[in-house]
C-alpha positions as CSV (number, residue, x, y, z in Angstrom):
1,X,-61.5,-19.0,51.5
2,X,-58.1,-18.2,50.4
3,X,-58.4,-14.4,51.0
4,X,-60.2,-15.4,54.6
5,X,-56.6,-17.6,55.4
6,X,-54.4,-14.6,53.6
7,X,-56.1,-12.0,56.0
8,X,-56.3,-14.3,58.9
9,X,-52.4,-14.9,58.8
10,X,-51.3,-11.3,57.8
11,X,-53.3,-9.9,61.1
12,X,-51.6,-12.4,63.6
13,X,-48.3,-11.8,61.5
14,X,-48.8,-7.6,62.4
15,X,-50.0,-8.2,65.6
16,X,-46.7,-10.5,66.6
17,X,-44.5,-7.1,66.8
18,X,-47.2,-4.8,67.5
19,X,-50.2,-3.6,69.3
20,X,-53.6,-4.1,67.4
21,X,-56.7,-1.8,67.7
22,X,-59.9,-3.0,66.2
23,X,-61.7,-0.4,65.1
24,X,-65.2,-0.4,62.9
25,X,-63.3,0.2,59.5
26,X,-59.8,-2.5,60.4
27,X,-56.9,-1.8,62.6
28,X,-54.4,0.4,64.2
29,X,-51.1,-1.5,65.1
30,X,-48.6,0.7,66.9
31,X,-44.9,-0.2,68.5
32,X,-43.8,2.9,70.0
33,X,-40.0,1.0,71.0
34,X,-39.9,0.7,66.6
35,X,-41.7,4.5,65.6
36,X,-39.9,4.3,62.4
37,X,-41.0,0.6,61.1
38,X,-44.0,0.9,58.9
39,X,-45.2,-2.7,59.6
40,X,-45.7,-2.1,63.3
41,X,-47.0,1.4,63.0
42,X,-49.9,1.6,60.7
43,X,-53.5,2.0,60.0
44,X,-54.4,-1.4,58.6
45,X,-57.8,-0.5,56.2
46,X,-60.4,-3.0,54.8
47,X,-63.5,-1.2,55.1
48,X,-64.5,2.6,53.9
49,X,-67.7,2.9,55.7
50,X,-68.1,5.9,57.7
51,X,-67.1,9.5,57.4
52,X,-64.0,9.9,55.5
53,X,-62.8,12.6,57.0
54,X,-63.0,11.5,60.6
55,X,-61.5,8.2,59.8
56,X,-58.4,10.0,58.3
57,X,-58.5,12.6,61.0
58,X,-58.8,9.9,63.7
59,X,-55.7,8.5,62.0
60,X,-53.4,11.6,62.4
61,X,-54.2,12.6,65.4
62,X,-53.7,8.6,66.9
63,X,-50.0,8.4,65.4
64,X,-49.3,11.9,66.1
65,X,-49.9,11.9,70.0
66,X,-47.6,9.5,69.9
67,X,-44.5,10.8,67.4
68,X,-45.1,8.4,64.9
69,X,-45.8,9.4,61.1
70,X,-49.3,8.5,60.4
71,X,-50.0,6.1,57.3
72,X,-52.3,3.5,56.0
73,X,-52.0,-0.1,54.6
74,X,-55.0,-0.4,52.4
75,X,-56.7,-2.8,50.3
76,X,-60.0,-2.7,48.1
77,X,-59.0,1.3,47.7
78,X,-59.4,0.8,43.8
79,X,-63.0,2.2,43.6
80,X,-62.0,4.6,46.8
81,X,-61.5,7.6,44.6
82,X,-63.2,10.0,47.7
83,X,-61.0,8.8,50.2
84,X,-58.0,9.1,48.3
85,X,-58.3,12.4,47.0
86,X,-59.1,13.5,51.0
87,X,-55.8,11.9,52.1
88,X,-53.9,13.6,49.0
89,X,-55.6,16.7,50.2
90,X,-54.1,16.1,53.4
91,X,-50.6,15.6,52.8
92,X,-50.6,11.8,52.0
93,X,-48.1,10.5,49.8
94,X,-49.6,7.5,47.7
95,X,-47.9,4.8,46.6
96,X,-49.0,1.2,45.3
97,X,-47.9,-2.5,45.4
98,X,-49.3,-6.0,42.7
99,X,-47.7,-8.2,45.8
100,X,-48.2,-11.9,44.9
101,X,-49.2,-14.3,47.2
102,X,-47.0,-17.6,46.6
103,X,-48.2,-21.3,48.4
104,X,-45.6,-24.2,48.9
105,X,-47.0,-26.8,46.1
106,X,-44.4,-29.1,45.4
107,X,-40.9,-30.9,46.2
108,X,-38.0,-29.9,44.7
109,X,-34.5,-31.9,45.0
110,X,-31.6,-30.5,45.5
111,X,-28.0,-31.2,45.7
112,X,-26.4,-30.0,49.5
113,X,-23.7,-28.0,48.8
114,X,-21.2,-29.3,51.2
115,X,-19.8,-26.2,52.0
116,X,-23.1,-25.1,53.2
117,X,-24.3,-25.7,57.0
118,X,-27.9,-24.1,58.3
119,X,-28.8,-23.7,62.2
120,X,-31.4,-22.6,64.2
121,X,-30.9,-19.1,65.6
122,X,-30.4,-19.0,69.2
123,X,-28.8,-16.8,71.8
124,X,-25.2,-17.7,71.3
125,X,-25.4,-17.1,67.2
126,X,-28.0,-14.2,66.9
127,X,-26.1,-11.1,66.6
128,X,-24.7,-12.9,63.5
129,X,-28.0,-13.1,62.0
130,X,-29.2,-9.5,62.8
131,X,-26.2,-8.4,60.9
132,X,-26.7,-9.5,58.2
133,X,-30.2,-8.4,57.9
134,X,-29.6,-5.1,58.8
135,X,-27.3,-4.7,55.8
136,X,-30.3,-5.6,53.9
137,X,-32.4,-2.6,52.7
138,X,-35.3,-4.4,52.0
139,X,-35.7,-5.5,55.0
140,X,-35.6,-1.7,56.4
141,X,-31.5,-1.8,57.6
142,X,-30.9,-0.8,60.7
143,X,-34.4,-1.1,61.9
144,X,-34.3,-4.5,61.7
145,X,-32.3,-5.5,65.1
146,X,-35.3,-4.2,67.0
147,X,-37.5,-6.5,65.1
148,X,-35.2,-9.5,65.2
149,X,-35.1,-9.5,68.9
150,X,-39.1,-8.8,69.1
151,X,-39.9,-12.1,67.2
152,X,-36.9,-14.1,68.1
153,X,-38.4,-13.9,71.9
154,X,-41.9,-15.2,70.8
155,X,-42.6,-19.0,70.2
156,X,-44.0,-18.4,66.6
157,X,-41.2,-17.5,65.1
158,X,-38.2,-19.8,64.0
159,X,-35.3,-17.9,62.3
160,X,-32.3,-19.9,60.4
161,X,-28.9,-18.5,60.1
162,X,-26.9,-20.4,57.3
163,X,-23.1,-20.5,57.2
164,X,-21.4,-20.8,53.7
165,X,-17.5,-22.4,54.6
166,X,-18.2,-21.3,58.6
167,X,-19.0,-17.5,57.4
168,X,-22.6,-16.4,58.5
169,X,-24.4,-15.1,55.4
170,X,-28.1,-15.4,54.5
171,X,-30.9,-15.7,56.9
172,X,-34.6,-16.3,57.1
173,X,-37.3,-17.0,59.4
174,X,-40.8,-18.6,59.9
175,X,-43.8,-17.5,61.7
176,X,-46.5,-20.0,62.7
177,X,-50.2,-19.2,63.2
178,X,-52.4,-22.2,63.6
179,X,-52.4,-24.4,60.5
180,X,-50.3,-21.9,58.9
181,X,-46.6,-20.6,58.2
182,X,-44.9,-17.9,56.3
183,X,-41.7,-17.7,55.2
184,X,-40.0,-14.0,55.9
185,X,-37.2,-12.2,56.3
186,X,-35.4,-14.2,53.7
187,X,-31.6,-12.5,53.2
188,X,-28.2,-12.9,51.4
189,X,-25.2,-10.8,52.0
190,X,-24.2,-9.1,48.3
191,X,-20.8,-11.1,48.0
192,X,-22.3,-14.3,48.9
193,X,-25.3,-14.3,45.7
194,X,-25.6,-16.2,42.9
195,X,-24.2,-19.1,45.1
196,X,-27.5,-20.9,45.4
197,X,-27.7,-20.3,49.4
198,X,-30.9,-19.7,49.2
199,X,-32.6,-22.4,47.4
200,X,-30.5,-23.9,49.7
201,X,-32.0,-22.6,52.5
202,X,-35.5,-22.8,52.3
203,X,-35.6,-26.4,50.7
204,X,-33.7,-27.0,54.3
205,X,-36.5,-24.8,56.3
206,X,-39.1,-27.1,54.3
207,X,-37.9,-29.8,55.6
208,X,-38.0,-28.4,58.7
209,X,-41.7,-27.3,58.1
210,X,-43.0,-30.8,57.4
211,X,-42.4,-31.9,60.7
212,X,-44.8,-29.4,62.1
213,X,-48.7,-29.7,62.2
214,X,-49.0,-27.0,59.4
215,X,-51.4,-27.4,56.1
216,X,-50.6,-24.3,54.4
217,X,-46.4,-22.9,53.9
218,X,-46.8,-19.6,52.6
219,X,-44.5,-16.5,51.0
220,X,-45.6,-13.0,49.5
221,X,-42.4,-12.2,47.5
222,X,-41.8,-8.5,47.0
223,X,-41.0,-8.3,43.7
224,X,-41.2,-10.8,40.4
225,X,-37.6,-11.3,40.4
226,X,-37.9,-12.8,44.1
227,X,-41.4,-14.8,43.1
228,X,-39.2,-16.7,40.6
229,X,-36.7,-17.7,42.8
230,X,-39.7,-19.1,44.9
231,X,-40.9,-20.6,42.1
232,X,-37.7,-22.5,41.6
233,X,-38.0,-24.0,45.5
234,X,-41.7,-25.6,44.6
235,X,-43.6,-22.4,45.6
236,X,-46.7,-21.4,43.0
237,X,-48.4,-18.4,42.6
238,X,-51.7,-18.5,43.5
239,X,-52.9,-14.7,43.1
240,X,-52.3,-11.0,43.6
241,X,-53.0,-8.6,46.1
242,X,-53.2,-4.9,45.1
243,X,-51.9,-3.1,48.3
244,X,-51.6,0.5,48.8
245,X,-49.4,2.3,51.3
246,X,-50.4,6.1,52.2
247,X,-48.0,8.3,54.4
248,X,-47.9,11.8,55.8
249,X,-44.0,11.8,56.0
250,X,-40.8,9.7,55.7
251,X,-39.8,7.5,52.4
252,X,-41.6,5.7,50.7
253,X,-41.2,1.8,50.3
254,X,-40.2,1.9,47.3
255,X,-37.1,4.6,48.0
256,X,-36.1,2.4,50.8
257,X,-36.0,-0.9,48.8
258,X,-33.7,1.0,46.4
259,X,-31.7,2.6,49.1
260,X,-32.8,6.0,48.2
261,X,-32.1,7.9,51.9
């Protein structure tokens, strides 16, 4: 059941900033105003029945016709040793992800740093926020004002700008999808860390949760560092998703999160 709500949630989250195409073995979601952000433009893979070669094929040729570097998000690949050898033989770069899966368990108290203030994000304070996440890597950089403006225009998203002594600094936002919500896009300008902004910041968005008609708040950290800083705001760990990430050009993940360009 958990996977089922996992899946559920991770499909509407795609398909907020992108087109979807069902096909028999998952998805294709394509943005051709963001060509160069992997989440909107990707072959989304949960099933390897069919012929190999013309679901890779089918693939390339899809992203291709329209400029965009073909790649796939797959899951379940471990016992796929055909299908990745036939995307290796094709070019494909592989890389692989443990990605846990973190759900809001508990309450944690926390003293509100007065010099702290947190706001919605609206028209009149946005640009602030998308600077600061495009001087985030992780978040993709300069790619990111696209994306901002895509989900800040859409009801299920709510994005928070916090201010630490009236200086905009660390951001984050939620997407709702029917008893659900994820946390995302969760970012701290380098001089302002090790302040506590954001512990400060989500136990405020929690808050802020509660008062919606949601059952499950949850966050997929990208790394173990990040997973224990959720930890420290009431989130637990509730499993790990082995994700893989295939591409026939550009960096990889990996390179970008480290700034590698």
């Amino acid at each position: 059941m958990i996977e089922t709500y996992i899946h559920q949630l991770d499909i509407a989250y795609l398909s907020s900033f992108s087109t979807k195409l069902e096909k028999s073995w998952g998805y294709l979601f394509y943005n051709e105003n963001q060509p160069t952000y992997y989440d909107a433009n990707h072959a989304n893979l949960s099933s390897y029945e069919g012929n190999t070669e013309e679901i890779i094929n089918e693939v390339i040729d899809f992203y291709q016709s329209k400029n965009i570097i073909p790649r796939f998000y797959l899951t379940n690949y471990e016992k796929q040793e055909a299908f990745l050898t036939v995307l290796k033989d094709k070019g494909f770069r592989f890389e692989e992800f443990e990605s846990p899966v973190q759900l809001w368990k508990r309450n944690v108290e926390i003293a509100v740093d007065p010099k702290v203030t947190i706001e919605k994000v609206t028209t009149k304070n946005m640009q602030a926020a998308i600077d600061i996440e495009c001087q985030i890597q992780e978040l993709g950089g300069s790619i990111r004002e696209n994306a901002f403006k895509e989900e800040f225009a859409q009801k299920c998203y709510t994005h928070y700008l916090l201010k630490y002594d009236g200086v905009p600094c660390s951001t984050a936002c939620v997407f709702f999808h029917e008893q659900n919500a994820r946390l995302e896009s969760v970012a701290t300008l380098k001089e302002y860390r090790g302040k506590g902004l954001i512990g400060q910041l989500i136990h405020y968005i929690q808050e802020e949760v509660k008062k919606k008609n949601v059952e499950r708040f949850w966050v997929f950290p990208i790394n173990e560092q990040v997973e224990k800083v959720y930890q420290k705001s009431g989130f637990e760990t509730i499993m790990n998703i082995k994700a893989g990430h295939a591409f026939l050009g550009g960096k990889s993940v990996e390179e970008i999160r480290k700034g590698l360009y």
